[in-house]
C-alpha positions in Angstrom: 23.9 40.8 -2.9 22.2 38.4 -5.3 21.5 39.7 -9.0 18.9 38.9 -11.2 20.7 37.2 -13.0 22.3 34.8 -10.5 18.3 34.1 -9.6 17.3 33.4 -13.1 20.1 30.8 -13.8 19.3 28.2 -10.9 15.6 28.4 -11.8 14.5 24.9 -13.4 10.8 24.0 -15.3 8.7 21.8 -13.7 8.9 18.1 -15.3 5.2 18.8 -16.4 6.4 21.0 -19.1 9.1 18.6 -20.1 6.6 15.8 -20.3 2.8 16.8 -20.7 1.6 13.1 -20.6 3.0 12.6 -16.9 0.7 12.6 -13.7 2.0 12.6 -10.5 -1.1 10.7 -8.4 -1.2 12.4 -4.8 -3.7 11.5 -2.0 -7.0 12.3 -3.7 -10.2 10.2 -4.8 -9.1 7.2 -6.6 -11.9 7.8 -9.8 -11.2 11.7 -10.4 -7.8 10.8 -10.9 -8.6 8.2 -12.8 -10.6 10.5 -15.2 -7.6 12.9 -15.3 -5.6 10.0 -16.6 -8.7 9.3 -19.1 -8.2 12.6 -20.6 -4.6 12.6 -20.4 -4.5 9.3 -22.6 -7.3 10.6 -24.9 -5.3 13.9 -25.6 -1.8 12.7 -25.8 -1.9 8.4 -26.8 0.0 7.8 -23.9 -0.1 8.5 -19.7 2.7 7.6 -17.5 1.8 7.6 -13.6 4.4 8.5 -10.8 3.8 7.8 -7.4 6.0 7.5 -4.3 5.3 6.0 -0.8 1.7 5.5 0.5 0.1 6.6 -3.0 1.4 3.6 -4.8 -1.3 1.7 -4.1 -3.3 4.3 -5.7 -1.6 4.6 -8.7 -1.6 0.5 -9.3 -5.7 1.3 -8.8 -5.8 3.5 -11.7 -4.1 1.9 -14.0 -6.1 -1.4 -13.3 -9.3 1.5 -13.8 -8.0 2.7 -17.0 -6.5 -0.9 -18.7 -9.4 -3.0 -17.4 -12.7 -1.0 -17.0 -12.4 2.0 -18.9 -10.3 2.0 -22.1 -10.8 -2.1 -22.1 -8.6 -3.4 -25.7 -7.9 0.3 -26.5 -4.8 1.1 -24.6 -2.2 -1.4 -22.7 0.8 -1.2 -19.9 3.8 -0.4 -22.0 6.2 -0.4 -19.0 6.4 -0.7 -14.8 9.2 0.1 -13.3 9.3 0.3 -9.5 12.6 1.6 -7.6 13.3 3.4 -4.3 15.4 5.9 -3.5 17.2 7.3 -0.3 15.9 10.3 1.1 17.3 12.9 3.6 13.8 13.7 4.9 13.5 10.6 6.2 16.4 9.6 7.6 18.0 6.6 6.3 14.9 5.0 5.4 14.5 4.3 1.8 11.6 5.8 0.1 9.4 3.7 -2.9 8.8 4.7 -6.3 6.6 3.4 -9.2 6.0 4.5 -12.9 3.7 2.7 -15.0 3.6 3.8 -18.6 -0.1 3.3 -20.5 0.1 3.0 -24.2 -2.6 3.4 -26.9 -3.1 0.3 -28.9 
């Protein structure tokens, strides 16, 4: 039998409590995330989008939203790091992964 205590020591935080300035872009309307990131920035100085897979794209798209058309000469890429990792849902197919860090000038 499993005690309450064995429960409450495997139980992690979400990363979104470790890090309040991180967005994790999913499969939604380009611009409303882009205006999550807006007030993410805006609140905090700094944003750092993580995507995997298909929503890459999409998170390249809001960054070149927030840098180029939005917060033009007010905030900058700090960093972009892309990387892939090997996943056991998927077999042995290796799954991509980007971050790309906005700064505030």
């Amino acid at each position: 039998m499993i005690t309450m205590e064995e429960t409450e020591r495997h139980t992690e935080t979400p990363k979104q409590y470790d890090q309040p300035y991180v967005f994790y872009v999913r499969n939604e309307p380009v611009m409303q995330a882009a205006l999550d990131v807006f007030m993410l920035i805006n609140k905090h100085g700094k944003g750092l989008l993580k995507a995997k897979g298909n929503t890459i794209p999409s998170a390249v798209a809001i960054a070149n939203i927030i840098v180029e058309k939005m917060l033009h000469n007010s905030v900058s890429i700090e960093y972009i790091t892309l990387d892939s990792e090997n996943t056991a849902v998927f077999g042995k197919r290796m799954l991509s992964t980007i971050e790309i860090s906005i700064i505030k000038n």
